[in-house]
N, C-alpha and C positions, 0 to 999 in steps of 0.2 A: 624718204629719209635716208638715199643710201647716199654712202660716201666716195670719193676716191682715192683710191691709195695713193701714197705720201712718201717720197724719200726718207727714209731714216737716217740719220747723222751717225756716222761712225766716230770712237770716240781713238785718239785724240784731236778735239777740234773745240776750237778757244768759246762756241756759241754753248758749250754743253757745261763749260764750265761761269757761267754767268747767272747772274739772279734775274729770273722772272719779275714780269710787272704786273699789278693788279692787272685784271679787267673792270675796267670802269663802268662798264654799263653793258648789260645784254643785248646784241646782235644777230640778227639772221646771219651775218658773216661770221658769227662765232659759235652758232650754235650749227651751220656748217661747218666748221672746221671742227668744231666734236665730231662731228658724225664720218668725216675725214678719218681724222685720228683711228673713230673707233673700226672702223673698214682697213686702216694698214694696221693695228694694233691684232684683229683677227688674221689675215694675209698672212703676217708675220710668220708662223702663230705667234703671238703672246700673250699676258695676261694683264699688262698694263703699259701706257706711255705716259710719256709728258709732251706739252706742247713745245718745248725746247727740242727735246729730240728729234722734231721734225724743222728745228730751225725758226720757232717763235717763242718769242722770247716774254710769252706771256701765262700769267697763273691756271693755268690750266689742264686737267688728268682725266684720264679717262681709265677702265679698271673693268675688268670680269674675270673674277677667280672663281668660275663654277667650273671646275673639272669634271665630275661626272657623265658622262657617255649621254643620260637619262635628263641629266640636269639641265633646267631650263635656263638659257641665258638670263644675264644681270647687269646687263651693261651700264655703267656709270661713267657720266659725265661731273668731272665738279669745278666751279669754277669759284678761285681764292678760296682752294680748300685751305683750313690749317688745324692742327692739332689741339685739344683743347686741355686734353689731361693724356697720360699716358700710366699703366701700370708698371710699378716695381720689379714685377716679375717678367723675365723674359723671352724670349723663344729664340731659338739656332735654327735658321732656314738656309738650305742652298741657293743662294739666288745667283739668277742671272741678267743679262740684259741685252734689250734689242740694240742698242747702243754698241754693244760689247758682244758681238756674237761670238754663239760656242766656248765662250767662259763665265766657269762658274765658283764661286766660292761660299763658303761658311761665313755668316753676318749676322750678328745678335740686336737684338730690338726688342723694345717694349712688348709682351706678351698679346696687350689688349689695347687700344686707344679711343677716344671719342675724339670728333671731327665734326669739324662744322663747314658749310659751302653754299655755293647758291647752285640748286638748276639752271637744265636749261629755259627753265620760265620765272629764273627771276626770284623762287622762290627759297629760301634760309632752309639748309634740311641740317638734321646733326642723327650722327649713330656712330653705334659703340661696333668697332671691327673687331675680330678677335682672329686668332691664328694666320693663315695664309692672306687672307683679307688685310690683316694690321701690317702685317710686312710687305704687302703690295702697297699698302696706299700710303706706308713711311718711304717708300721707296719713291716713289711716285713725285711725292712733295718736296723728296731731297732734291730731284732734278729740277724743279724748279728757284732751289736755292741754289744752284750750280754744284750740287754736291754728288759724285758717283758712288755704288755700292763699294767698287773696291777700295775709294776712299778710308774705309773703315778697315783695311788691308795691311799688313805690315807691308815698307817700304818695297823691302824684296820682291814680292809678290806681287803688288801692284809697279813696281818696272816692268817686271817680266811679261804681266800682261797688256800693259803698253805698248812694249814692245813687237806682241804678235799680233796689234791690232796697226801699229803702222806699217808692219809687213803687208798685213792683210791689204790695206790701205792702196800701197804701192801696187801690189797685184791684181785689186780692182783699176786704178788707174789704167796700166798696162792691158787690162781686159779679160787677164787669166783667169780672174775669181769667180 
C-alpha cells in the first residue's frame, strides 16, 4: 500500500482555483492515488492535501493531524467528503499550505464539524472533528471547491502573498529554488 510522491501545484495556478468532481465510483486507481497523495502529503511534511493540489480535479482528501512524537499515525482518506453540520463557535488557527509554501496566516472556522465520505472500500463513514482535525479537513474540502485558505485574507495580504509565490514560482523555473 505505498505510494509515490506526487508534484504539488504551487499556487497561483488556474487548476487550484477550480471545483472538484465527485468520484463516481471506487477504484484501484483511486484508491492508489489516496495512497499517492498520502506518501507526498507525509514527504511534504504535512498534514493534509487535496487531490487538486496535485492537479486532479476530483473529490478527494487525505489528512493526519496526529502530532505527537508518540502518536500513532491516522491517516485518512475521504472521498466526496462534505460537511454536514458545523458549530457556532469557532477556532483561530495558523494555517498553512502545501500549495502555498512557508506562508502562513490566522483563519477562523467552525470550532467543531461533522462529515460524512466514503472510504476507501466504498463504505459511508461520518465523525465529528474538533480542533486542528476540523480546521484541516475544512481546509481540505475548500480545495476542492477551488477555494484557498488565504482566500479568507484581506485583499492586502493575500496580494502580497501571491505575489511571493509567483516569485517563488519564477525561481523554481529558473532552477534556483
Amino acid at each position: 500500500m505505498r505510494g509515490m510522491k506526487r508534484t504539488i501545484l504551487i499556487h497561483p495556478d488556474p487548476r487550484l482555483k477550480k471545483t472538484a468532481v465527485a468520484v463516481p465510483d471506487l477504484s484501484d486507481d483511486l484508491r492508489q492515488l489516496a495512497d499517492d497523495m498520502l506518501e507526498t502529503m507525509y514527504t511534504a511534511p504535512g498534514i493534509g492535501l487535496a487531490a487538486p493540489q496535485i492537479g486532479v480535479l476530483e473529490r478527494l482528501i487525505v489528512l493526519d493531524c496526529v502530532k505527537e512524537e508518540d502518536g500513532a499515525p491516522r491517516p485518512l482518506a475521504m472521498f466526496n467528503p462534505r460537511i454536514l453540520a458545523a458549530s457556532e463557535e469557532n477556532n483561530v488557527y495558523e494555517e498553512g499550505c502545501l500549495s502555498i509554501p512557508e506562508q502562513y496566516a490566522e483563519v477562523t472556522r467552525p470550532k467543531v464539524v461533522d462529515v460524512e465520505w466514503l472510504d476507501r472500500d466504498g463504505n459511508l463513514q461520518t465523525e465529528t472533528f474538533d480542533g486542528l482535525w476540523a480546521t484541516c479537513v475544512q481546509h481540505e474540502i475548500d480545495h476542492l471547491d477551488g477555494k484557498l485558505f488565504i482566500d479568507y485574507l484581506k485583499p492586502l495580504k493575500r496580494q502580497m502573498i501571491t505575489r511571493k509565490m509567483q516569485k517563488l514560482k519564477r525561481e523554481i523555473a529558473r532552477g534556483n529554488a
